[in-house]
C-alpha positions, 0 to 999 in steps of 0.5 A: 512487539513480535520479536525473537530472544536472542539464544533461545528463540529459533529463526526464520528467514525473514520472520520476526518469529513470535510475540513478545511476553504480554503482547497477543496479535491475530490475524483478521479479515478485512471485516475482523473476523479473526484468521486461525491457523497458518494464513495472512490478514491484517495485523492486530493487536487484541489486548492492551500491552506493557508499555502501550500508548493510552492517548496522543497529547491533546487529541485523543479523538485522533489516537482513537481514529487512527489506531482503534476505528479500522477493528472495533477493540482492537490495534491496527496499525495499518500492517498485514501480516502472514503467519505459519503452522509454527506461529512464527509471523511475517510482515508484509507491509503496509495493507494500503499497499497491498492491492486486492486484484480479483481476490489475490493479493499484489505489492504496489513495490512488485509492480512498480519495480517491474515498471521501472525497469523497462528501459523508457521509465524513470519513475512509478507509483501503483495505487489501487482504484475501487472496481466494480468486479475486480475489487481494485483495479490497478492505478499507475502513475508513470514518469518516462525518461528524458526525450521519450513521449507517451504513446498508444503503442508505449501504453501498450508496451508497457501493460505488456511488460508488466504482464511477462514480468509478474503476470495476468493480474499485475496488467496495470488498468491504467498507466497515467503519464505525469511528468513528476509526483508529489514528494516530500522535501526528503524525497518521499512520494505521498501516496496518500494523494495518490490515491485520492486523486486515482479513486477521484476523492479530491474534495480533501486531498489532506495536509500538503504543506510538506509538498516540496513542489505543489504545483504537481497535484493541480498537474495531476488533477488536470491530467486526470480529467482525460483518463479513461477509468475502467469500469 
């Protein structure tokens, strides 16, 4: 799809560098609008493509929904993108884990990676939380090392941190302590309950029949109803 031809491309640290023949990508805002010049939105594709997908067998309302619903007429995948003067393009990761804090933008995997390494946790993962003046507010759930108890002053201690390793803006709004975090049997965190459970939409937490224990999202449910949530 975007991809360089080997011996007659030039290469970028870390770019796939451009399209491929056939294949036409932009990048729009989060209502579609379409972003010109060196700038970073979320990945489309505007235009059918050699070799594209028509339908998933047997459910083309679920081809439909997961792939075309987000932009009318165009292909989302659910990837952003950051694209130079030259039209060389960057992926950035997935959009649902790039968080929207007062207009920047911050990867869930930057402030988990700054949250474990503190000496006192062992895990964590960051979703993003609807917030009435930030955008997003920034939703971690935390798992301490073996012997350490949450506290009030571990709650701050760690919000502190956070904010000498990246910044002001990554300060997670709340850290929710949890003893472990539902996982697929390869080990894989599902985020998607994650996030259901931190924006408190748990009336259909989806398909958890690939939980390796899922006993952790009652834990969690219960955990959640004592958590103070920003306004």
């Amino acid at each position: 799809m975007i991809t360089p031809l080997p011996g007659a491309t030039e290469l970028k640290a870390g770019s796939a560098t451009r399209p491929f023949f056939g294949v036409q990508p932009a990048l729009v805002d989060n209502e579609g609008n379409p972003l010109e010049g060196a700038t970073e939105g979320s990945l489309v594709i505007t235009d059918s493509w050699p070799g594209q997908a028509r339908t998933l067998f047997g459910d083309h309302e679920r081809f439909e929904q997961t792939y075309f619903s987000t932009f009318k007429n165009m292909y989302f995948s659910g990837d952003g993108a950051r694209r130079d003067e030259d039209g060389y393009y960057w992926i950035t990761g997935r959009v649902d884990d790039v968080l929207n804090v007062s207009g920047h933008r911050l990867g869930t995997a930057e402030i988990e990676s700054a949250l474990v390494a503190h000496p006192k946790i062992a895990e964590a993962a960051v979703v993003g939380i609807p917030h009435n003046i930030k955008g997003q507010a920034i939703y971690a759930y935390v798992t301490l090392n073996h012997g350490e108890e949450p506290s009030p002053e571990l709650y701050a201690e760690v919000r502190n941190w956070v904010r000498k390793e990246i910044g002001p803006l990554a300060t997670p709004d709340v850290l929710h302590w949890t003893d472990s975090l539902p996982k697929t049997r390869s080990g894989k965190i599902m985020r998607r309950i994650l996030r259901k459970i931190a924006a408190g939409d748990t009336s259909n937490l989806g398909d958890t029949s690939t939980l390796a224990d899922p006993g952790v999202v009652e834990k969690l449910l219960e955990e959640k109803q004592a958590i103070a949530m920003p306004s």
